[in-house]
Backbone as numpy.savetxt, mean C-alpha at the origin, in Angstrom:
# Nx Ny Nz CAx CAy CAz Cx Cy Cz
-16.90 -5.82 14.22 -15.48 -5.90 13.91 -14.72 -5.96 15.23
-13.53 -6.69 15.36 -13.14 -6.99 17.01 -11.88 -5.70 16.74
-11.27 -5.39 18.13 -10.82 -4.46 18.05 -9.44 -4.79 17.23
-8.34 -4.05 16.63 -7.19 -4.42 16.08 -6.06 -3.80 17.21
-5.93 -3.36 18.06 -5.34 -2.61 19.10 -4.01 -3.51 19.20
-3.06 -3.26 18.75 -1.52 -4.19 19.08 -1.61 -5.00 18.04
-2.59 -5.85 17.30 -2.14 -6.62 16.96 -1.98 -6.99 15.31
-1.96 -5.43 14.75 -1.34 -5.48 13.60 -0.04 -4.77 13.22
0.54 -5.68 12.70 1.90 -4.67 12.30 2.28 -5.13 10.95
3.52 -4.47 10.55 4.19 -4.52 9.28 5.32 -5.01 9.50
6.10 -6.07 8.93 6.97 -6.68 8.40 7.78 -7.00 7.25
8.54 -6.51 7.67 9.60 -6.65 6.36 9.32 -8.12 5.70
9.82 -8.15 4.28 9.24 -9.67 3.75 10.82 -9.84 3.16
11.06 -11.41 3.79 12.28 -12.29 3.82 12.39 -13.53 3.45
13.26 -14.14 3.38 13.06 -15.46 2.77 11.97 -16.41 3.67
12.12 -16.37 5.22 11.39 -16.73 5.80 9.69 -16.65 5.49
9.52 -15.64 5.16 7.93 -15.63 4.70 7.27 -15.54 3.65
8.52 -14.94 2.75 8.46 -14.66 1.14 7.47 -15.61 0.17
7.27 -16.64 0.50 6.18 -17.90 0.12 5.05 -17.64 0.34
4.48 -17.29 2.10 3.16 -17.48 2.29 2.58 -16.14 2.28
3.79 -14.80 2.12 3.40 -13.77 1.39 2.92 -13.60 0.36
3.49 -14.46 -0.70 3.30 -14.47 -2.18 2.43 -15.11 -2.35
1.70 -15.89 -1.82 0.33 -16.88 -1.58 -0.82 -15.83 -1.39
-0.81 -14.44 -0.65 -2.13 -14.03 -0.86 -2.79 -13.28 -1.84
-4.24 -13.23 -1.87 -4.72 -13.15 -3.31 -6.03 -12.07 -2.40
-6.21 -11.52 -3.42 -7.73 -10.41 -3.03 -8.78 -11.48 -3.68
-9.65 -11.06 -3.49 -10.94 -11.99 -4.39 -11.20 -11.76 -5.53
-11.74 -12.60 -6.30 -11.09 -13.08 -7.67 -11.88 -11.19 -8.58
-12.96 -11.09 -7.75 -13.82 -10.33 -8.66 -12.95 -8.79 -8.39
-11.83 -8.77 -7.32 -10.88 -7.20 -7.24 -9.69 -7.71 -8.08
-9.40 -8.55 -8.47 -7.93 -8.75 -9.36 -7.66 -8.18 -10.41
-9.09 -7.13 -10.99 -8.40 -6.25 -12.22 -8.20 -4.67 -11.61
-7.82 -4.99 -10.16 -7.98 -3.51 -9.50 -6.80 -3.35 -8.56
-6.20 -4.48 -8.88 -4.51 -4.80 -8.24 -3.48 -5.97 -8.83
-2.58 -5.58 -8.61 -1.77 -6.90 -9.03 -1.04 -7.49 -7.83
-0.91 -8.56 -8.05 -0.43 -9.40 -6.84 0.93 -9.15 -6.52
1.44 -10.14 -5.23 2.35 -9.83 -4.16 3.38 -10.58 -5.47
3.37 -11.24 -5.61 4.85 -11.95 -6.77 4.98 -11.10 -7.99
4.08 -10.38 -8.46 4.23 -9.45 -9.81 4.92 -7.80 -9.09
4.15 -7.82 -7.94 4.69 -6.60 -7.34 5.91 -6.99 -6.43
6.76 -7.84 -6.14 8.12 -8.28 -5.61 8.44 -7.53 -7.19
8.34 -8.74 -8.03 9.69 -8.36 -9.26 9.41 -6.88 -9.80
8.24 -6.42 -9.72 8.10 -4.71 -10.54 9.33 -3.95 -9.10
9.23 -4.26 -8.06 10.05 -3.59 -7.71 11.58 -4.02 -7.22
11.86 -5.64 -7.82 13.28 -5.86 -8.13 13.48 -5.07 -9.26
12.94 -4.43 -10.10 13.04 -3.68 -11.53 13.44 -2.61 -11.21
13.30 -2.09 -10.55 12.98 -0.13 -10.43 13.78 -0.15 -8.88
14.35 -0.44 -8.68 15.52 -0.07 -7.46 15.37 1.26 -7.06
15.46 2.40 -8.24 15.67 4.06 -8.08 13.96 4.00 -7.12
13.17 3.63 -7.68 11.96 3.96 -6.89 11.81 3.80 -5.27
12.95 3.19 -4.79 13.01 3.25 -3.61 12.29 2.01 -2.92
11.65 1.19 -3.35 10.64 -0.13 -2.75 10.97 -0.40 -1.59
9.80 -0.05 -0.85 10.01 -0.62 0.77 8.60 -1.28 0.61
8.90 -2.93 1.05 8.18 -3.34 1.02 7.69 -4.39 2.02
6.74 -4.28 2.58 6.27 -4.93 3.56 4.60 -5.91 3.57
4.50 -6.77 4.38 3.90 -7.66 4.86 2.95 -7.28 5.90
1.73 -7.08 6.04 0.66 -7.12 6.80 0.55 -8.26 7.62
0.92 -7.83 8.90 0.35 -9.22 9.72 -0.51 -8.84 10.78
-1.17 -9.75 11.18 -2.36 -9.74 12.31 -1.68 -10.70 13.36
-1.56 -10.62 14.36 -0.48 -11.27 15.38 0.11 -12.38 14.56
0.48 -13.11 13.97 1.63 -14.12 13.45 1.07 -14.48 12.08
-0.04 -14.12 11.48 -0.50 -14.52 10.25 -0.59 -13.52 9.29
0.05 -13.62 8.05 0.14 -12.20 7.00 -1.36 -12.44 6.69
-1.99 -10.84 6.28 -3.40 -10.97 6.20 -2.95 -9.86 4.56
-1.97 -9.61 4.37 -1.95 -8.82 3.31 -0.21 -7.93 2.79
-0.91 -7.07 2.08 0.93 -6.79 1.30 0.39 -5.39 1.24
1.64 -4.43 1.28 2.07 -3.14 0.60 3.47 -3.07 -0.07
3.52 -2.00 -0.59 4.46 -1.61 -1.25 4.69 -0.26 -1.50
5.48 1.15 -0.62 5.78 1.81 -0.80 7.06 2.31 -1.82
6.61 3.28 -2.79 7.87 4.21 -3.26 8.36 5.12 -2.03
10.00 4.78 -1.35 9.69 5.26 -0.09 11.27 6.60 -0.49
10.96 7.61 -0.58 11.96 8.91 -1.14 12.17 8.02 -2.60
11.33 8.14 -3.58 11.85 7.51 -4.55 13.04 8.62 -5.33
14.38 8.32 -6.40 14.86 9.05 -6.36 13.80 9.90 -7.79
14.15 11.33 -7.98 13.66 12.18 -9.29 14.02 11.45 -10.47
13.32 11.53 -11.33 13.51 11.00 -12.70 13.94 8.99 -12.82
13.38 8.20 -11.81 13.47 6.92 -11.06 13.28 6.63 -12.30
11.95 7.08 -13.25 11.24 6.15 -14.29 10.28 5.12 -14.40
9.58 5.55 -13.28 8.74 4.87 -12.67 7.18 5.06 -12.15
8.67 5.74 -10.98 7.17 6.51 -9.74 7.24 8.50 -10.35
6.40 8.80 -10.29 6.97 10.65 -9.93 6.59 10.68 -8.79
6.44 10.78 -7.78 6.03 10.80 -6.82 7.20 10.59 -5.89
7.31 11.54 -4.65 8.63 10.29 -3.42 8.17 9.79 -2.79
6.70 9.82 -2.47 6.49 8.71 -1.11 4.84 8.22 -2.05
4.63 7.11 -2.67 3.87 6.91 -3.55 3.32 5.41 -2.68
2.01 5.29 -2.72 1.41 3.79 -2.07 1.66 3.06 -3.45
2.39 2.58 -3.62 2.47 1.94 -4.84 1.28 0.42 -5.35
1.60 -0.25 -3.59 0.39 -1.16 -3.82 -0.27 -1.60 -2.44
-1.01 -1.67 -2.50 -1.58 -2.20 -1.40 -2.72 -3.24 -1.46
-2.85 -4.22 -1.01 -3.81 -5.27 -0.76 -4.25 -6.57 0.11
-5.06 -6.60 1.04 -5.67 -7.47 1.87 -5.86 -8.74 1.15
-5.96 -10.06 1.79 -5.87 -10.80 1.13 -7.44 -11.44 1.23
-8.15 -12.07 0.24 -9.67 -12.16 0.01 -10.57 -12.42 1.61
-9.28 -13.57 2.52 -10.18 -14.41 3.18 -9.74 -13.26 4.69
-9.55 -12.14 4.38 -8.97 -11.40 5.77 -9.77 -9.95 5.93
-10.27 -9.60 4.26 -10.92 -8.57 4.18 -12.16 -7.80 5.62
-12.30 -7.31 5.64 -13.29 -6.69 6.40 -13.71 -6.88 7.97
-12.15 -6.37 8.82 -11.71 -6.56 9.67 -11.21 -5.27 9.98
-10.75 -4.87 9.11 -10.10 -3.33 9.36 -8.53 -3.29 9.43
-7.94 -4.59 8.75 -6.40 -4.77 8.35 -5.63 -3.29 7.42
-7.27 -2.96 6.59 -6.18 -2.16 5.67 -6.31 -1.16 6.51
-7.48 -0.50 6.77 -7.07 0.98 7.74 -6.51 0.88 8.77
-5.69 -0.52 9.20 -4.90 -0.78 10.51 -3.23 -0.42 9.95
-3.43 -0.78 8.62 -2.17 -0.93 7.52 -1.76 0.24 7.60
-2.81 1.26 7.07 -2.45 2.82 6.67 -2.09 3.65 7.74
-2.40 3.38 8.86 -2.17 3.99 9.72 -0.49 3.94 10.42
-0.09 2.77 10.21 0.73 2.47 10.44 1.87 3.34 9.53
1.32 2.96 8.21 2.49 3.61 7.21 2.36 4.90 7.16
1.19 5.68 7.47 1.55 6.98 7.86 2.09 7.45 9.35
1.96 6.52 9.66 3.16 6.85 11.43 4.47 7.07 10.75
4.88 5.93 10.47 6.25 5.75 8.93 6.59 7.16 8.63
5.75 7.00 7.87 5.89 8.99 6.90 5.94 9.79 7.74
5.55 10.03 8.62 5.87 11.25 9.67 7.39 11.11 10.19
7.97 10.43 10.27 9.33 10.14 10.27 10.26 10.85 9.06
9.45 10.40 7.98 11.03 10.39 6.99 11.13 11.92 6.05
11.93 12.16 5.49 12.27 13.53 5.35 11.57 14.05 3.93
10.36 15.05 4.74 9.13 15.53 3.69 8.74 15.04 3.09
8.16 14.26 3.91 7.11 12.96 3.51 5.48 14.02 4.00
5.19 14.89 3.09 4.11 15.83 3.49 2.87 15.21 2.79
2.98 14.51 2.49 2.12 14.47 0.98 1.92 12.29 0.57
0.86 11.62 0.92 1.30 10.11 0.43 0.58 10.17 -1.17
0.75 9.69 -1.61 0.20 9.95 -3.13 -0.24 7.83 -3.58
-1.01 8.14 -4.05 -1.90 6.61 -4.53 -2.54 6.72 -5.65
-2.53 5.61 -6.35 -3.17 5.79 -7.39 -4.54 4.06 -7.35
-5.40 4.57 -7.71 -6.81 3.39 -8.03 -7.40 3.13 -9.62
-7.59 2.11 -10.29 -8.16 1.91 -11.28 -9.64 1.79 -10.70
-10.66 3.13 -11.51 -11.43 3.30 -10.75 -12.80 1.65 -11.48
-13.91 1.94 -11.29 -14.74 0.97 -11.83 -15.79 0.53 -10.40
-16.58 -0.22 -10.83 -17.49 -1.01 -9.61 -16.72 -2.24 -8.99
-16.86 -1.85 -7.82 -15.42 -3.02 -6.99 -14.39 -2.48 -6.33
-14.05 -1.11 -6.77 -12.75 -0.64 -6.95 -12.39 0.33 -5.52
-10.85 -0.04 -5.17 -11.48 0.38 -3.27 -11.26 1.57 -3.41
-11.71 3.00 -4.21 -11.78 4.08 -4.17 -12.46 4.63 -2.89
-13.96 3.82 -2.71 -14.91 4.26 -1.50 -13.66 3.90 -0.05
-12.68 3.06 -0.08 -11.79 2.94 1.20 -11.21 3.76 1.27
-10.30 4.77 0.20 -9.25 5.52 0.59 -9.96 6.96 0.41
-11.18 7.15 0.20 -11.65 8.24 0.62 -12.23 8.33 1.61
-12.74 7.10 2.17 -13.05 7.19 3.80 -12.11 7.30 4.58
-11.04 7.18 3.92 -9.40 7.36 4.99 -8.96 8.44 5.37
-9.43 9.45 3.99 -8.95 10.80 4.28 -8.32 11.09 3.05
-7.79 10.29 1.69 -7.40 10.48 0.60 -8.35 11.69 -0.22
-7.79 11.97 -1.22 -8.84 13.00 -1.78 -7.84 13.25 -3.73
-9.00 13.23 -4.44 -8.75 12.84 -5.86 -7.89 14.02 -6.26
-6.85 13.89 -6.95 -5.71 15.08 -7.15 -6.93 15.90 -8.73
-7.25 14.87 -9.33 -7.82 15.21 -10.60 -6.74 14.81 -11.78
-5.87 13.90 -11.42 -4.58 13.70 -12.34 -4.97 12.18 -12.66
-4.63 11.88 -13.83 -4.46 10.41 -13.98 -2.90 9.86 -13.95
-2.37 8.46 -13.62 -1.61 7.99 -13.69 -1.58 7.18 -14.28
-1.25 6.77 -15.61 -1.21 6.07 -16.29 -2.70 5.57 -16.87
-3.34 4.71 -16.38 -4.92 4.41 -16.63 -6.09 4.54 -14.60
-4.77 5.23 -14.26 -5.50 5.23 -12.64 -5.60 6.66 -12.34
-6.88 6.70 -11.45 -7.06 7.93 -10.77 -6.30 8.02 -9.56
-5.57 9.41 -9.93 -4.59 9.66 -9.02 -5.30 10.42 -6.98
-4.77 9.91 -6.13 -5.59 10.64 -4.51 -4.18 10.62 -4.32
-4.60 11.53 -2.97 -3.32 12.22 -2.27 -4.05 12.58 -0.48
-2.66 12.23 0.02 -3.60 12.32 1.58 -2.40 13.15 2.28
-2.41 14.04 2.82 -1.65 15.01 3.50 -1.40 14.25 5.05
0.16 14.41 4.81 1.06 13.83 6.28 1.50 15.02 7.09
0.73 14.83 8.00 1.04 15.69 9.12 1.93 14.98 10.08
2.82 16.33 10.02 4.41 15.84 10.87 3.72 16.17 12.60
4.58 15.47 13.17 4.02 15.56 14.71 4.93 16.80 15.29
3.73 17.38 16.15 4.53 18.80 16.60 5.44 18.76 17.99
């Protein structure tokens, strides 16, 4: 794997890129284990209260993938319960296994150490064979024992910088 050192970051998604954002896809055999970048734009033109901060994975000038934070979502949103919730996250098929997403997470928990009691990131996975459960427990996530809806709920503790 070559090193990722500088040259991943997150980007806000704008009209400018909003296209070749919405163009990436995971591989066909993870698509019942996420939903895509155009279904997850409008779920969170829907839900405003949830707070959607949403950003673009890039690897020096090329999006390699999408997130989507609930970022302080407000109480009773109707949505998220959660305030700082990974709502979605996904690499795109032909970028996978490079180390984009744990370049991703890292990033967005730099993020969270910033914003106000952000102690706690909360995620949810539809578990199954395929399913990137084995990634976010190698991250440091760890299973609450809660379901969310039809997903197993993890939770990864944000440590504020001293």
């Amino acid at each position: 794997m070559r090193s990722l050192s500088g040259s991943v970051r997150l980007r806000a998604i704008d009209d400018d890129n909003r296209d070749v954002v919405s163009a990436l896809r995971v591989r066909p055999d993870q698509e019942q284990f996420v939903d895509g970048v155009t279904s997850s734009l409008s779920e969170a033109s829907a839900n405003p209260r949830a707070r959607p901060w949403l950003r673009a994975i890039y690897s020096d000038d090329v999006p390699v993938g999408f997130l989507m934070l609930a970022d302080a979502a407000e109480p009773d949103n109707g949505v998220i319960p959660w305030p700082y919730y990974l709502w979605r996250m996904l690499i795109d098929g032909r970028h996978q296994g490079h180390g984009y997403g744990r370049a991703a997470l890292d990033l967005l928990v730099e993020y969270l150490r910033e914003r106000p009691a952000a102690d706690v990131l909360i995620t949810s996975i539809v578990p199954g064979p395929g399913s990137p459960y084995g990634f976010y427990l190698r991250y440091g996530f760890r299973p609450t024992g809660e379901w969310f809806d039809h997903e197993q709920v993890l939770a990864l503790p944000v440590e504020r910088r001293r």
